[in-house]
N, C-alpha and C positions, 0 to 999 in steps of 0.2 A: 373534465380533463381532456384538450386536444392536443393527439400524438401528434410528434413534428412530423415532417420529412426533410430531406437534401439535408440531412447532419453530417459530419464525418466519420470514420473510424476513431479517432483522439476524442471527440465530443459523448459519440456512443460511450466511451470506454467511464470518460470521465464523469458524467451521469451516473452511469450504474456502480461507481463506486464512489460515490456520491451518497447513494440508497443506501449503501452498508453502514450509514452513522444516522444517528437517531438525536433528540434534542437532551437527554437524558445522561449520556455520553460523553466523561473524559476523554478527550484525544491528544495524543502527544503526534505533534504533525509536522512531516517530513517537507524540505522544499522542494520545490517542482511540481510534478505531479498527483501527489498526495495532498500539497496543497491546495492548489488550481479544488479537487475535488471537493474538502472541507469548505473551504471558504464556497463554495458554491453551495452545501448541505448549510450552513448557516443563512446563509440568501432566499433558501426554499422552504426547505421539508422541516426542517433541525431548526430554528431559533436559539433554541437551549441547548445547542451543542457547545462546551468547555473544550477552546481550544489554547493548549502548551506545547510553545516552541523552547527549542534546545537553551535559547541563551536566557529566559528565565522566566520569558513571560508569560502567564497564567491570567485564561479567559482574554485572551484577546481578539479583536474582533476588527482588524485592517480596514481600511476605508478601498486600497489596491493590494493586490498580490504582492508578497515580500521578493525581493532579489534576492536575499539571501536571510540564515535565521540571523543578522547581525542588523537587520534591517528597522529604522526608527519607526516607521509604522507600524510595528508591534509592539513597542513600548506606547507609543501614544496612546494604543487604544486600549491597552490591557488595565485588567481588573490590578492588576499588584505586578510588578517585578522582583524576583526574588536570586541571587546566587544560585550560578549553578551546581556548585554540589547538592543545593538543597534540591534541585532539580531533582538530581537523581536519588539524594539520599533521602527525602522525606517522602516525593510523590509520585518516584517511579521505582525502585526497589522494594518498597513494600505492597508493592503493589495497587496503588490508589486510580491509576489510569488504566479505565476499562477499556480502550482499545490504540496500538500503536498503528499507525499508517506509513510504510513504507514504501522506496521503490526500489529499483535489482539493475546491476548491468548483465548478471548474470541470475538467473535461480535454477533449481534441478530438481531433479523427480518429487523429492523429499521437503520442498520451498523453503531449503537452505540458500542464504543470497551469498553473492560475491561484489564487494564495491571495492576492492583493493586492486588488484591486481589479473592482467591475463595474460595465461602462460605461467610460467615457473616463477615463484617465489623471486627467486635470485636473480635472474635474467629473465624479467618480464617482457611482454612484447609491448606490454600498454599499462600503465601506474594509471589507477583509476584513483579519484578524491580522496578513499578510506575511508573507514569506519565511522567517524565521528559518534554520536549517540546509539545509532546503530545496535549494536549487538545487545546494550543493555534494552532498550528497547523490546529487542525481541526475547529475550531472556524474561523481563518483569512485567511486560504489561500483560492483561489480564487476555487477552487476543490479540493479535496480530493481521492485517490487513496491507495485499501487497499490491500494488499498482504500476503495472511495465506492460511494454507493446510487445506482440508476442514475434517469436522469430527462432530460428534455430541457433542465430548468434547468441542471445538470449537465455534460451530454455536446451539446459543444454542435461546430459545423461548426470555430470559428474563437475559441481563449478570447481574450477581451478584454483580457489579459495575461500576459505568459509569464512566470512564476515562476520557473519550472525547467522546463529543457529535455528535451522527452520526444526525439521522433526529428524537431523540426526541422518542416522541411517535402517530408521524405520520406527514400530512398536517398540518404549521405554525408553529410549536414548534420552530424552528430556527430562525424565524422573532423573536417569543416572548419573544427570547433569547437573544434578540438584538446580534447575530452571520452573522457574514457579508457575509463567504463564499460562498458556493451552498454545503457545504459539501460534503460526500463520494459520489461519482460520477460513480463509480465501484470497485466491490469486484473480485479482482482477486484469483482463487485456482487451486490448483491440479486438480482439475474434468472440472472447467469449469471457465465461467465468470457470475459476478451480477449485477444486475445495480438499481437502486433504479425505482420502478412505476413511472412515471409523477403523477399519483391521489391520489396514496393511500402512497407513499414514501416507501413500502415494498422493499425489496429487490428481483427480482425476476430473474429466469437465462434466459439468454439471449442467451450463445454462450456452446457450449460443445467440451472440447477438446477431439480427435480423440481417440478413444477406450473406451472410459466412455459411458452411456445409462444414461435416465434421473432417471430411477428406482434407479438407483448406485448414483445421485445426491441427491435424495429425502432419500435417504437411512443413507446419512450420512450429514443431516440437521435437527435440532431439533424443526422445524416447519415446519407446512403442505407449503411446495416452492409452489411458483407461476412459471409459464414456461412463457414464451414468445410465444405467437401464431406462432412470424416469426425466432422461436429459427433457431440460424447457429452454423455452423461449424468453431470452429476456428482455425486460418491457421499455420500448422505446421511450425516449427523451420527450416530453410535453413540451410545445412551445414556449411556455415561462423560461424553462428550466435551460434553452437554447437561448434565451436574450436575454438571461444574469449568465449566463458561463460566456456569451460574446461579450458581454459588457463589463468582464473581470480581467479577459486574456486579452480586451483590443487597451487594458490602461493597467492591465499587468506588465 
């Protein structure tokens, strides 16, 4: 296996969450960035990654990255297209997809996202897309996995609206929520990776990718980060893995 070099920050990011699906693996998958990642896990490591997009289609496997989940390349290649309530009522509320992949315009200590709105509810500054599948998403699937650049705009103390529910506002909040999943499971970014406490459900980093310092971590988080005692190194992009993800995002 030879490590690349000259990758980017968005390549790094999107490799290493990339790694976090396996061929074994339901994924219900988000556009943009989540996808780019999937569809790249399918190209490589994953074969047998099961991918479900919102509008119905199950085990699909794109020839180009979708524009949007309304996108005909996901029907063409998909194993079945099915309604989406059964979407949600047969293979994503009871639980059958072991992991959702999301992304955040906002997320917070807790990897509660915001896609609606920034600033007040009522008089917002900025009406972001919304929800869309989103909340149930994080709500039913069996793990959650999140995908965003990191920044202070971003990762902020407290998101100004809760989308979809990461872990609450700490230990139990999700039981209380009667929320079935294990929720966000890891925060993938440009600088590094996050994973939630076992005690206290914070988000704290874990892995730092190659040329970031934790100072440049904590620098561009809008709460005091928590490190990992056995913080690592996470493992650069192999050159395969750099010419299927140029050769997805130059005909995506």
């Amino acid at each position: 296996m030879t490590t690349a070099t000259g990758y980017t920050s968005d390549e790094m990011m999107t490799v290493a969450a990339a790694h976090a699906l396996t061929s074994e693996m339901a994924c219900f998958v988000g556009i943009g960035l989540p996808s780019t990642a999937a569809n790249l896990a399918c190209r490589t490591h994953a074969p047998g990654l099961w991918m479900i997009y919102e509008s119905g289609t199950l085990g699909t496997r794109p020839d180009t990255l979708p524009l949007s989940i309304g996108d005909g390349v996901l029907a063409e290649s998909a194993d079945t297209v099915v309604p989406v309530p059964e979407v949600f009522n047969y293979w994503l509320q009871p639980g059958r997809i072991d992991v959702g992949f999301l992304g955040a315009a906002q997320i917070d200590r807790y990897a509660n996202i915001n896609t609606t709105v920034i600033g007040d509810y009522a008089d917002p500054k900025v009406r972001l897309p919304g929800a869309g599948g989103a909340p149930e998403i994080a709500a039913s699937c069996r793990e959650v996995v999140v995908i965003v650049r990191q920044s202070t705009r971003a990762f902020v103390d407290r998101v100004d609206f809760v989308t979809s529910v990461g872990h609450g506002r700490g230990p139990g909040d999700r039981d209380s929520l009667g929320l079935t999943g294990a929720g966000p499971t890891r925060v993938i970014t440009d600088l590094g990776v996050l994973k939630p406490d076992p005690a206290t459900r914070e988000l704290t980093l874990v892995q730092l990718h190659a040329g970031v310092d934790v100072d440049e971590v904590r620098a561009a988080t809008g709460w005091e980060l928590a490190v990992s005692p056995d913080l690592a190194a996470t493992p650069e992009p192999t050159a395969e893995e750099l010419s299927v993800l140029r050769s997805l995002t130059a005909h995506g």
